[in-house]
LOZA-359550 format. One line per field, with one value per residue: residue number from 1; residue in three letters; z, y, x of N, C-alpha, C in turn. Coordinates in steps of 0.1 Angstrom, whole numbers, always signed. Each point is the difference from the previous one (the first is absolute). Example, Ala and Ser with C-alpha at 12.3 -4.5 7.8 and 13.67 -1.06 7.14 Angstrom:
2
n	1,2
res	ALA,SER
n_zz	+78,-7
n_yy	-57,+11
n_xx	+132,-4
ca_zz	+0,+0
ca_yy	+12,+11
ca_xx	-9,+9
c_zz	+0,+8
c_yy	+12,+11
c_xx	+9,-8
***
This chain:
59
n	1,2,3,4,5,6,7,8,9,10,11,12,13,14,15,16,17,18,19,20,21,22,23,24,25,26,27,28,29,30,31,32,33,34,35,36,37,38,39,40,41,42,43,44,45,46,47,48,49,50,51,52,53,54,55,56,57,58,59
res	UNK,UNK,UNK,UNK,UNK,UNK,UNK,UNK,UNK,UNK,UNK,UNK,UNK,UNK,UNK,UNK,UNK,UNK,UNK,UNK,UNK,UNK,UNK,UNK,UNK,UNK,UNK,UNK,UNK,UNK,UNK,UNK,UNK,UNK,UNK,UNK,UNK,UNK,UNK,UNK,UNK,UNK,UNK,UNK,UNK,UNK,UNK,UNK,UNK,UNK,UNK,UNK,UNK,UNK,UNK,UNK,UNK,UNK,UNK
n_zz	+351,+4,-8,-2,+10,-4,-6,+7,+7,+4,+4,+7,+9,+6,+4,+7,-6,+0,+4,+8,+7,+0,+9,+6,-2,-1,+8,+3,-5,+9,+1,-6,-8,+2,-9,-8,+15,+1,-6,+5,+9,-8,+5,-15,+8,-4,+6,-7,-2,+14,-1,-2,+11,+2,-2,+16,-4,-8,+7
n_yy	-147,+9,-1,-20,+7,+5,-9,-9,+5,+4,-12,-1,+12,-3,-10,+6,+9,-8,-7,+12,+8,-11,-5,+15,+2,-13,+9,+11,-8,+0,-11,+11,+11,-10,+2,+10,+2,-10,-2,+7,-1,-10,+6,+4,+9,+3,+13,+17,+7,+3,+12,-1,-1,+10,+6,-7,-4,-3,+2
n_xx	+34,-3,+4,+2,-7,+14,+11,-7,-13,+17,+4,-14,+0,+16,-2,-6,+7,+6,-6,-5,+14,+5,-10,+4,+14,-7,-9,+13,+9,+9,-6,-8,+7,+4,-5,-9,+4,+2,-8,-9,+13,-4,-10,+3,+3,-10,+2,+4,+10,-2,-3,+11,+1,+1,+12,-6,+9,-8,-9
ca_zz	-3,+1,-11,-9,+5,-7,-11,-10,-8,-11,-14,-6,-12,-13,-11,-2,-5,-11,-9,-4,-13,-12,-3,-2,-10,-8,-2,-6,-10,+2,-12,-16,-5,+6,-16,-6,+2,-5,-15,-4,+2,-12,-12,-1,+3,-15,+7,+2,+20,+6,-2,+14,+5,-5,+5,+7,-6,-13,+2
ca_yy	-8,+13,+9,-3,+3,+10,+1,-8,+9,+9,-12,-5,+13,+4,-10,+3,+13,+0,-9,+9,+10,-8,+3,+11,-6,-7,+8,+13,-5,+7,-14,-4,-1,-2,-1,+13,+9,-7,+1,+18,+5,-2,+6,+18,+14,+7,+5,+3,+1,+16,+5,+4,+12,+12,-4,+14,+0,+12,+12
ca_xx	-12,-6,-2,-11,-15,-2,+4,-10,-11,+5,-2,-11,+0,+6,-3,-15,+4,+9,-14,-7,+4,-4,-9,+0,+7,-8,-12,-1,+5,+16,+7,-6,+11,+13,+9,-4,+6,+12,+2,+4,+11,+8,-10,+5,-6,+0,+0,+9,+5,-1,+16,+12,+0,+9,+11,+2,+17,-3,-3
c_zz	-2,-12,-11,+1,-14,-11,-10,-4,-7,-14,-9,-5,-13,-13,-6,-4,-14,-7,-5,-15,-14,-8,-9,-16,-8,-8,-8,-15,+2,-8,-12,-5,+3,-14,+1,+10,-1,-18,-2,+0,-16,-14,+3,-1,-12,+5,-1,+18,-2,-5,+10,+6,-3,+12,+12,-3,-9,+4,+3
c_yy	+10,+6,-8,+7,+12,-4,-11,+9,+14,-6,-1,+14,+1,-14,+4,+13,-7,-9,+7,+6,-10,-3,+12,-1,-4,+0,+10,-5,+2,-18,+1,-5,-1,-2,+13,+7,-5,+5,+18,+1,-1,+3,+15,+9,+7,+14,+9,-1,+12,+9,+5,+14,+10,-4,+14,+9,+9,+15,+9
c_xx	-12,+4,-7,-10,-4,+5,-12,-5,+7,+1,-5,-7,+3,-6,-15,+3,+7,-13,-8,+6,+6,-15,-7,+3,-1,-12,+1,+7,+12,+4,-7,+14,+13,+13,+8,+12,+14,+7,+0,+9,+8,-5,+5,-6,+3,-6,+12,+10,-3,+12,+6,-4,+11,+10,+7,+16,+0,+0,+9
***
């Protein structure tokens, strides 16, 4: 029974931390765009590739 004494107000931390950093969140813009990073992935990199590295075997 002695440990509710400690697990509410750990509770209630933690629920007043997580209100806060949503809050936070919401302020800084981390929800402007919730589309845009969805859709990059399928739009093409027109951008040569790097070229291979030399092959340590060769040598």
């Amino acid at each position: 029974m002695n440990v509710i004494y400690l697990l509410i107000p750990l509770g209630i931390a933690l629920l007043v931390l997580s209100v806060l950093g949503f809050f936070w969140a919401v302020r800084s813009g981390q929800f402007d765009d919730l589309d845009s990073p969805g859709v990059q992935i399928l739009l093409d990199d027109d951008r040569a590739p790097p070229p291979a590295p030399p092959d340590a075997h060769d040598a």
